[in-house]
LOKOLLO-922763 format. One record per residue (C-alpha): residue number from 1; x, y, z. Coordinates in steps of 0.1 Angstrom, whole numbers, plus 5000, padded with zeros to 4 digits. Example, Ala and Ser with C-alpha at 12.3 -4.5 7.8 and 13.67 -1.06 7.14 Angstrom:
BEGIN
 resi east north   up
    1 5123  4955 5078
    2 5137  4989 5071
***
This chain:
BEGIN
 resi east north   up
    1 0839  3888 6165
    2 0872  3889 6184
    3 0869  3883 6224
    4 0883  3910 6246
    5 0899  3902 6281
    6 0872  3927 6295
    7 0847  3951 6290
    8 0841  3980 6313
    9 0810  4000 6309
   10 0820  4033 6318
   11 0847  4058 6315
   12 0847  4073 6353
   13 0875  4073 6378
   14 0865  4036 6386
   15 0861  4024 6351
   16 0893  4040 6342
   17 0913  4030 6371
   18 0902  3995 6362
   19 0910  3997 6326
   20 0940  4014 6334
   21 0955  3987 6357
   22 0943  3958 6334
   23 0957  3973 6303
   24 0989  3975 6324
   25 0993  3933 6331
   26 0988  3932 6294
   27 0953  3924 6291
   28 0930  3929 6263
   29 0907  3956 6279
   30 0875  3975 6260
   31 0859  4007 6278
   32 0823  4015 6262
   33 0811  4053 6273
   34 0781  4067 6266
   35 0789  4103 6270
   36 0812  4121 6243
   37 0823  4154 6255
   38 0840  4160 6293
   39 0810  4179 6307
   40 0811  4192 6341
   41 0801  4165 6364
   42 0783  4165 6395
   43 0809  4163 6419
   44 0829  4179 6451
   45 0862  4166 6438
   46 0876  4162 6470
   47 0899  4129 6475
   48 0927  4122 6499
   49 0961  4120 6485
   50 0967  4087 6495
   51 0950  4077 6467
   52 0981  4079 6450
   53 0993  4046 6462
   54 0973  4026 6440
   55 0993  4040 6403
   56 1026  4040 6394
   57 1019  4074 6377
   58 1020  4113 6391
   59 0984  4120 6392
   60 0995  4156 6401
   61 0986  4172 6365
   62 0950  4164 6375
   63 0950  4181 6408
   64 0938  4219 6406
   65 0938  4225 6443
   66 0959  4211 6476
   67 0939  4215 6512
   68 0954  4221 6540
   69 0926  4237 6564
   70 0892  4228 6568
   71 0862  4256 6578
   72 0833  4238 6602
   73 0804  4260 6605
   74 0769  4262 6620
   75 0745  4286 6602
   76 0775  4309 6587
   77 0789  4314 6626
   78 0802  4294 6654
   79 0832  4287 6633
   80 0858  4256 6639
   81 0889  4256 6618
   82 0911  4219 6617
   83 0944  4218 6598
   84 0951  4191 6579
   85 0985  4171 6588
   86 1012  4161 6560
   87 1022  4185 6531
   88 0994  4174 6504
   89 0968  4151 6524
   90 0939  4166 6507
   91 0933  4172 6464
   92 0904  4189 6450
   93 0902  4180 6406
   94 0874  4191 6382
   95 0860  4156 6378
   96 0859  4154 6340
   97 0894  4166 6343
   98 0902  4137 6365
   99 0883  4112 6345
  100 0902  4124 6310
  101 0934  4125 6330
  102 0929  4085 6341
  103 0915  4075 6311
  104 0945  4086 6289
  105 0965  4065 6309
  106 0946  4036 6303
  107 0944  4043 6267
  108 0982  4045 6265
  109 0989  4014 6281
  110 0962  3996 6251
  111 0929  4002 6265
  112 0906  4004 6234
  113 0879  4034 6241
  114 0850  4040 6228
  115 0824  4066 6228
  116 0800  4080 6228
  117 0782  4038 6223
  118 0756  4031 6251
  119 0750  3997 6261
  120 0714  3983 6255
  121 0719  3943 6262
  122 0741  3922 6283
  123 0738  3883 6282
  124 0760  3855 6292
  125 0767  3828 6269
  126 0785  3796 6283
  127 0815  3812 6290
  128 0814  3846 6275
  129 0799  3878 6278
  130 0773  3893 6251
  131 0773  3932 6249
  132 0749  3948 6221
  133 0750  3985 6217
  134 0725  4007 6204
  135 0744  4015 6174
  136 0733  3976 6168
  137 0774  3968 6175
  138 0780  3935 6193
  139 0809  3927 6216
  140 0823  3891 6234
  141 0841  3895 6268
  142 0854  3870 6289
  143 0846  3896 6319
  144 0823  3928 6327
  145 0828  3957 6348
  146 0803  3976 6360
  147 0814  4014 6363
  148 0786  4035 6347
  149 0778  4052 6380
  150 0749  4056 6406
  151 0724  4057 6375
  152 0737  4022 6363
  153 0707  4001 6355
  154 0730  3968 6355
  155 0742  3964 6389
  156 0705  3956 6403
  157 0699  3933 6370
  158 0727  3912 6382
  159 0723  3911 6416
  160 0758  3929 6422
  161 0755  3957 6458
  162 0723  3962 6478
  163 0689  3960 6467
  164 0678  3982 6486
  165 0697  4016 6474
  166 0702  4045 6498
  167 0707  4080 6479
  168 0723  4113 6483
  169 0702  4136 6472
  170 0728  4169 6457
  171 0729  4198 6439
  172 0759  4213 6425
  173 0771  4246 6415
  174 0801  4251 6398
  175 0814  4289 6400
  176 0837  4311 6384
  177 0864  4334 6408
  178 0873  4325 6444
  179 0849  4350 6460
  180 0862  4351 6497
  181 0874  4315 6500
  182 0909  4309 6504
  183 0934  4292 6488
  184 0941  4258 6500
  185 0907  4256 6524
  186 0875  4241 6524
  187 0841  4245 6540
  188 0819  4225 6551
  189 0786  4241 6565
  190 0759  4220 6586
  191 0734  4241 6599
  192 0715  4251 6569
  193 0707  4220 6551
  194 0679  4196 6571
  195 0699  4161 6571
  196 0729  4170 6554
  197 0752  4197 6546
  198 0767  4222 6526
  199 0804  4221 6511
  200 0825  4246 6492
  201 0862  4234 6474
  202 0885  4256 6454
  203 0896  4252 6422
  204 0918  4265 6399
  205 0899  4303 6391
  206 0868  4288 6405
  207 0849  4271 6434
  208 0830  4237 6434
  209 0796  4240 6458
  210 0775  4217 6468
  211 0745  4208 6487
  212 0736  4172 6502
  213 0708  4152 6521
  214 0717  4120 6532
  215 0686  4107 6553
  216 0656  4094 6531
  217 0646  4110 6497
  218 0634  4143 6515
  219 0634  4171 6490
  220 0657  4201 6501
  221 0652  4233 6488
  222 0686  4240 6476
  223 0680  4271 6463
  224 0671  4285 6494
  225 0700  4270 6514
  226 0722  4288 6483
  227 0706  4321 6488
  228 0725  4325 6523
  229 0754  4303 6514
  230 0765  4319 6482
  231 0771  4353 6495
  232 0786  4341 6528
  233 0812  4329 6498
  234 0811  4363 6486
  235 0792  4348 6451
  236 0756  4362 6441
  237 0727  4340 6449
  238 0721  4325 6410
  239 0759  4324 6405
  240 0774  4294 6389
  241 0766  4266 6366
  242 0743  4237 6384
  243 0732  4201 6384
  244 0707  4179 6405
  245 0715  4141 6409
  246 0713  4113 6435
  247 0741  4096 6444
  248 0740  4059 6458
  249 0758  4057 6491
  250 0773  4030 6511
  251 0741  4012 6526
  252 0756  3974 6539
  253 0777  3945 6530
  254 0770  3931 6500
  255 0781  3906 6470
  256 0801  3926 6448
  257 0809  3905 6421
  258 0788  3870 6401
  259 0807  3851 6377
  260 0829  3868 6358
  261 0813  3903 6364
  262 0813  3928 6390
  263 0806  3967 6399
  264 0831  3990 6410
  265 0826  4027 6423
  266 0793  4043 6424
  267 0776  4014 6405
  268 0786  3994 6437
  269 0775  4020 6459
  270 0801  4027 6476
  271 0799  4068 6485
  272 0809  4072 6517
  273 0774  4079 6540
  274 0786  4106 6563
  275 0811  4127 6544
  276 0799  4120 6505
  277 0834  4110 6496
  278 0832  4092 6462
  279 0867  4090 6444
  280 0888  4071 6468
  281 0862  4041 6471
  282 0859  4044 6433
  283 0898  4043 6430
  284 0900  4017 6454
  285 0878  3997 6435
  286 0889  4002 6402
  287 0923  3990 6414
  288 0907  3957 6436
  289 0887  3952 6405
  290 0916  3947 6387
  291 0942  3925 6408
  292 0912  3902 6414
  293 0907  3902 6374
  294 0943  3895 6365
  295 0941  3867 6390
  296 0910  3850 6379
  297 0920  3857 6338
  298 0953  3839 6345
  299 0938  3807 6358
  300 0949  3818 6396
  301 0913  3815 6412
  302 0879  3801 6400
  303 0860  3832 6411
  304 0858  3869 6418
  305 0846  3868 6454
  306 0883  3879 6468
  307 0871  3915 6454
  308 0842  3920 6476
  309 0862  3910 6501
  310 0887  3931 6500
  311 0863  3960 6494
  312 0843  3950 6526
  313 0876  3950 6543
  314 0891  3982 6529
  315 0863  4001 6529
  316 0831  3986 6541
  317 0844  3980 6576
  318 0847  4018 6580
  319 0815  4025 6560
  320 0797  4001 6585
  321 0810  4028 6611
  322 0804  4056 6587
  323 0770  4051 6583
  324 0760  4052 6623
  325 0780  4077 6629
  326 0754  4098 6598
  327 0724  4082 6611
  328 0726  4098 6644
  329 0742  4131 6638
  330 0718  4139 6605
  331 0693  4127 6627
  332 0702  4151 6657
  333 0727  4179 6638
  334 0732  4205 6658
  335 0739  4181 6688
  336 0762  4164 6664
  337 0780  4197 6657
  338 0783  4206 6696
  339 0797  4174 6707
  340 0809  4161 6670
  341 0829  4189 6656
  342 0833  4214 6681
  343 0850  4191 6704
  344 0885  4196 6712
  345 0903  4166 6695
  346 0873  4166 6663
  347 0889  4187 6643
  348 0922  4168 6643
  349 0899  4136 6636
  350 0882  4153 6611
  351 0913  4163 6591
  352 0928  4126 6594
  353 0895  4112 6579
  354 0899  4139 6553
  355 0933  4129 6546
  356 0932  4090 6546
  357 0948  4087 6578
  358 0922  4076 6599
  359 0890  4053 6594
  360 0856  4061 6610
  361 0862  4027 6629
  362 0890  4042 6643
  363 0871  4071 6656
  364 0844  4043 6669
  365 0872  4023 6687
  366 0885  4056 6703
  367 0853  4066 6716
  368 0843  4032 6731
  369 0877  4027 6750
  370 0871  4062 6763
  371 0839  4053 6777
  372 0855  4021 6791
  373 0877  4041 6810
  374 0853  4063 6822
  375 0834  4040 6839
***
């Protein structure tokens, strides 16, 4: 049985970013999927471009739609409209599309791929990794990744994000035509979902909608918040193709990584809280994932812990922000949406969350100092 470099359970944008960037330093990288066929995932597919920082590749050909205005509304009405700054700050992608797009990449560089093989065991033996597959095939890695998303029964066996999960609870509909939406905007709707919200992203000949809970497992009736949000798109009530699934979100700092194995993107739980932003915490991870890999494979450290680190940094420091800021206006929305979006300088804050260009410490920081002053 020949030993790979690494073995990353899961094809996603993390597991692919991962593979991709390992593959690249010349490692010897294995990606084990379960699925076999792109199907529509559950997604928004909404992701700042600054994403594109972290690969030396156009990730363009995976982009369907560029956003450059953002619709806020409460109950259909009391519209607020924020631009967003730069000339591409905001992508919408079809996630399978994404997910082929980023794998291929990988796969040229050397990734092996393989799928559909689901993973039944996972054992550590002195130094190495034991993966069994159902198909009875057995595999030795020096290191694991864990990137089979918010469903990933491994993370929690090996102690890798919180125990205690928080969930999204969404639905999404995936429709055909633009109805009334236009090109190059998105919509975000609060007042019709009870501790959450409801989103709508173009695509190429088509529209991704959603609808999200974020405060305890709560059922929502999604079908009822679809029968008024749908046509406000200018789509019939049962249009569109839809899925149900619950998404882990950000809930604390936590130990990433254990010896020589870690979790990247929604396996770590690492959705943002307020906003439901997925991909650029699973790209971000993917690519830490891999930098703290290559150093640890080359004999440059003796353990993985710079990755969760740099993740709490990155990312968790905002989160942390992120997920007071959800706690208080899911808790209190329509006050939220007065004083939260409808405020003067919100949409501009909004749209630089959106884009990358601004943290939700930032927007803490800002709103502290102004209270400073005012007293």
């Amino acid at each position: 049985m020949s030993t790979r470099d690494v073995l990353i359970i899961g094809a996603g944008a993390a597991g692919a970013s991962t593979a991709f960037h390992l593959a690249k330093a010349g490692h010897k990288v294995t990606v084990v999927e379960k699925k076999s066929t792109n199907a529509i995932k559950p997604c928004g597919g909404g992701m700042a471009a600054s994403v594109q920082k972290w690969f030396p590749f156009d990730l363009s050909p995976a982009i369907d739609e560029v956003i450059n205005k953002v619709e806020f509304t409460w109950c259909l009405d009391d519209q607020v409209v924020a631009n967003l700054p730069g000339s591409s700050p905001f992508w919408i992608v079809r996630r399978e599309m994404l997910d082929c797009f980023l794998i291929k990449q990988a796969s040229l560089e050397g990734a092996e791929i393989l799928q559909p093989l689901t993973v039944d065991k996972i054992k550590k033996l002195d130094d190495l990794w034991q993966i069994t597959c159902s198909n009875g095939k057995q595999f030795e890695a020096r290191a694991i990744v864990i990137a089979d998303g918010s469903n990933s029964p491994w993370s929690a066996k090996f102690g890798l994000g919180p125990r205690k999960q928080r969930h999204a609870l969404t639905t999404s509909v995936r429709l055909h035509g633009s109805g009334n939406l236009k090109k190059g905007t998105a919509r975000f709707e609060f007042g019709l979902v009870h501790h959450g919200f409801a989103w709508a992203f173009p695509i190429s000949n088509g529209v991704n909608v959603g609808v999200g809970t974020f405060l305890g497992r709560n059922t929502t009736d999604s079908q009822e918040i679809l029968d008024k949000f749908l046509p406000d798109l200018g789509f019939k009530p049962n249009d569109g193709e839809r899925q149900h699934s619950s998404l882990r979100i950000w809930n604390g700092h936590h130990v990433l990584h254990g010896e020589g194995i870690l979790a990247v993107g929604d396996a770590a739980s690492l959705c943002d809280p307020f906003l439901a932003e997925g991909l650029r915490p699973a790209l971000m991870s993917g690519c830490n994932a891999a930098h703290s890999l290559n150093k640890w494979l080359h004999g440059e450290t003796n353990t993985l812990a710079d990755y969760t680190k740099e993740m709490q940094k990155d990312w968790g420091a905002s989160m942390a922000w992120g997920s007071r800021i959800a706690q208080v206006f899911y808790r209190f929305p329509k006050v939220g949406y007065q004083l939260g979006i409808k405020r003067a300088t919100a949409p501009e804050r909004i749209a630089q969350i959106l884009s990358g260009h601004m943290s939700y410490r930032d927007i803490a920081q800002r709103v502290i100092k102004r209270l400073l002053l005012q007293n």
